[in-house]
KEPATOR-682870 format. One record per residue: residue number from 1; z, x, y of N, C-alpha, C in turn. Coordinates in steps of 0.001 Angstrom, whole numbers. Atoms other than C-alpha are relative to their C-alpha. Layout:
N
<r NUM,<Z,X,Y>,<Z,X,Y>,<Z,X,Y>>,
...
This chain:
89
<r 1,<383,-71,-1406>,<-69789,117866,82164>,<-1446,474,92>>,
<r 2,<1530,-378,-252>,<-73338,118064,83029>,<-369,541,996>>,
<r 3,<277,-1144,-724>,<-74906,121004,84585>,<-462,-1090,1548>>,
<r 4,<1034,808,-922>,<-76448,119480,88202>,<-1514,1000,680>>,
<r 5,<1246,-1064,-263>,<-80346,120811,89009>,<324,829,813>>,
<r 6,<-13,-896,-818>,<-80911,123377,90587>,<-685,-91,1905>>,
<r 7,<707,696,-1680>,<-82247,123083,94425>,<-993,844,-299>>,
<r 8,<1031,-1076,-433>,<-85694,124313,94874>,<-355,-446,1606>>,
<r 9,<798,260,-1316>,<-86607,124497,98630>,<-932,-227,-12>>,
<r 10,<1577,831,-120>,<-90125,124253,98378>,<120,-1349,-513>>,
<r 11,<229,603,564>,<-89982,121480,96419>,<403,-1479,583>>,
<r 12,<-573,948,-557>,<-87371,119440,98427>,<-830,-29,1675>>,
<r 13,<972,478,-1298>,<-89447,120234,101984>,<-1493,-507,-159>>,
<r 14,<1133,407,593>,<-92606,119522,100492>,<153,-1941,-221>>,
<r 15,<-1032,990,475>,<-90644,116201,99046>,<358,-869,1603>>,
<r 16,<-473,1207,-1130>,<-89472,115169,102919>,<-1115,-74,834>>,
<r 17,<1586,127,-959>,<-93181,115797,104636>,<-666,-940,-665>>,
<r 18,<1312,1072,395>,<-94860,113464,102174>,<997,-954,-295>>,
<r 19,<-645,1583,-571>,<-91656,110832,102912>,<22,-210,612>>,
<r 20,<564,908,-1007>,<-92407,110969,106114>,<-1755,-836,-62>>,
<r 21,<1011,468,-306>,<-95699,110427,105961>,<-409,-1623,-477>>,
<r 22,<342,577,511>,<-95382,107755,103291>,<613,-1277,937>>,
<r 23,<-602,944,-779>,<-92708,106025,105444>,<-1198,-736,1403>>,
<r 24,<1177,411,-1186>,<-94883,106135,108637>,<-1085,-1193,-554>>,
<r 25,<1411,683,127>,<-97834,104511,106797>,<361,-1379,-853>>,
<r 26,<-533,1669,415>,<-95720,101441,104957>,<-185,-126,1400>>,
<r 27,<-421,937,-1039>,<-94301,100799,108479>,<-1631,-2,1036>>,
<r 28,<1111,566,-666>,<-97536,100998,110024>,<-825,-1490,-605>>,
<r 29,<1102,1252,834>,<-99064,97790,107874>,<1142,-1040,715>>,
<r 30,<-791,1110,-524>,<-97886,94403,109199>,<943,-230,-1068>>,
<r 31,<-972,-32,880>,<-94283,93599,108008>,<222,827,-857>>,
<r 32,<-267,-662,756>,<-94106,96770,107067>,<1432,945,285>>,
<r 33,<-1445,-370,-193>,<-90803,97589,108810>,<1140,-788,-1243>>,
<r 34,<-641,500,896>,<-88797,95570,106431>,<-128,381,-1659>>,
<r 35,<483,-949,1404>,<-91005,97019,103509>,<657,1043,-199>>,
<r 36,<-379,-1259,404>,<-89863,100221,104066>,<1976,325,-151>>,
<r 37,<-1915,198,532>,<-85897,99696,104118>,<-263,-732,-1280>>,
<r 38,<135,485,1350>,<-86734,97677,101367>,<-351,1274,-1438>>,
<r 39,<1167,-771,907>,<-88866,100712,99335>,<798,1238,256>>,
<r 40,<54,-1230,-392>,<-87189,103552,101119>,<437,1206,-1278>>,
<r 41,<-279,-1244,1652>,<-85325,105263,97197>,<-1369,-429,-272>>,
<r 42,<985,105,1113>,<-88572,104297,95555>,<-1079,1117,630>>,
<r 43,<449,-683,-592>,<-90323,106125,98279>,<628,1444,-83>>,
<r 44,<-639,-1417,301>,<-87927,109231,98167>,<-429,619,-1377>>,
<r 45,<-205,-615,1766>,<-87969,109649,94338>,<-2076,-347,-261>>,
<r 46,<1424,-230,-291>,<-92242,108924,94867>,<264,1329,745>>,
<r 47,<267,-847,-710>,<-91974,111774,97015>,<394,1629,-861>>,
<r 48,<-539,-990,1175>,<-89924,114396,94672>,<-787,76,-1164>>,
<r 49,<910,-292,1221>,<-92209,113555,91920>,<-1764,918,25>>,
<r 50,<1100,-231,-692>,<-95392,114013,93953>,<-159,1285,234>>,
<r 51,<-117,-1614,-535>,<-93987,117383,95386>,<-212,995,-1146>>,
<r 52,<294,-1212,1374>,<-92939,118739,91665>,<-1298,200,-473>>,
<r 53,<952,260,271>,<-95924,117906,90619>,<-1449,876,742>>,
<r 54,<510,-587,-1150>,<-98045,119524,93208>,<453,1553,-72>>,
<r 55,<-585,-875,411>,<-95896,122760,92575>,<-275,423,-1191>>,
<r 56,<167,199,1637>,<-96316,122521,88968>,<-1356,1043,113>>,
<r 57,<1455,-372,-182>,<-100472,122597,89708>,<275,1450,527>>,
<r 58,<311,-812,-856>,<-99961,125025,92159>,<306,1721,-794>>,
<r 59,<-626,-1033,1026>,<-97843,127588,90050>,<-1147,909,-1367>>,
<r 60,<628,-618,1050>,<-100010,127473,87073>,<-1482,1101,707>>,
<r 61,<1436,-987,-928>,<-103426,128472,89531>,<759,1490,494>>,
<r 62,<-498,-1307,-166>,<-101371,131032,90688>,<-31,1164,-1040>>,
<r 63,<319,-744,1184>,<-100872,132509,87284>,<-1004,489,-597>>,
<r 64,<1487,-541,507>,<-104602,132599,86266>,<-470,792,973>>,
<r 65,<66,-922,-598>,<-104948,134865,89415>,<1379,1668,208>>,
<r 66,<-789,-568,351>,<-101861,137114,88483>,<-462,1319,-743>>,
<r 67,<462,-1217,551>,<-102556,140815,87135>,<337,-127,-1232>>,
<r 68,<-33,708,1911>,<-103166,140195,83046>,<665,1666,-327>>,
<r 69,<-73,-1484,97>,<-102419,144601,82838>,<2135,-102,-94>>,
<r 70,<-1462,228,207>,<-98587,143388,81572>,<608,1739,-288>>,
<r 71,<-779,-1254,104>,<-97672,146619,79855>,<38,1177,750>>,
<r 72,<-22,-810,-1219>,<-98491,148788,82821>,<1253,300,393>>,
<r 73,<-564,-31,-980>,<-95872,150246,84346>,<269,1504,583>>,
<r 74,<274,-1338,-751>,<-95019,153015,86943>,<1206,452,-32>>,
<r 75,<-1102,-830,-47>,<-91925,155414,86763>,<139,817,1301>>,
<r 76,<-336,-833,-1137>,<-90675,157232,89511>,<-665,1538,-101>>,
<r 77,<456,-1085,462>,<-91783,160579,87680>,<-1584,-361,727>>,
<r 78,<1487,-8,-553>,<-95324,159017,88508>,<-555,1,1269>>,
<r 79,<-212,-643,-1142>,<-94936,158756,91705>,<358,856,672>>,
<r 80,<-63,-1496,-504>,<-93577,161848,92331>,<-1202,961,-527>>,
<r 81,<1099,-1026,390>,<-96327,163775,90653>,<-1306,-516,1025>>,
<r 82,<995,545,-887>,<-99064,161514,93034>,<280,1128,1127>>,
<r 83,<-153,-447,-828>,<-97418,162938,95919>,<351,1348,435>>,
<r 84,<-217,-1540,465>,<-96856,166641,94724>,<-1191,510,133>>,
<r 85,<979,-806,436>,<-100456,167517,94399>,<6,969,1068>>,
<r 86,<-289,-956,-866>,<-101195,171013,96179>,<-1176,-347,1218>>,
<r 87,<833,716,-1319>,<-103212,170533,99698>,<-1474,1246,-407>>,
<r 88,<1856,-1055,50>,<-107071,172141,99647>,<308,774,719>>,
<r 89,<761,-278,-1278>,<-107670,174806,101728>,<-1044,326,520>>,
């Protein structure tokens, strides 16, 4: 039995904004109503590829702006000592 993907939301609304758009702009060309019932899976599964894809890019740029300071980390102890210090007077 084979697992089935996983859903990503972004990926699938991303995926139905650039099938409308693609739809709109077949059926705008002459005889392009018939085109697009004709095209409309080739257009869907164009559109899912387009999106991952787009995601993909987007992900990795994200990462090269991501904090590189991996082994950092903060304990509760550290925060409590921040907020302990004694007040001036």
């Amino acid at each position: 039995m084979s697992k089935a993907p996983a859903f990503n939301a972004r990926i699938t609304d991303l995926a139905s904004r650039i099938y409308v758009d693609l739809v709109r702009d077949v059926a705008a060309q002459p005889d392009g109503a018939t085109k697009a019932t004709e095209e409309a899976e080739r257009l869907a599964r164009m559109s899912f590829k387009l999106s991952a894809g787009f995601h993909r890019v987007l992900d990795e740029l994200n990462a090269e702006n991501e904090p590189k300071n991996v082994g950092f980390t903060v304990q509760l102890d550290d925060i409590a000592s921040w907020s302990n210090t004694p007040a001036k007077s």
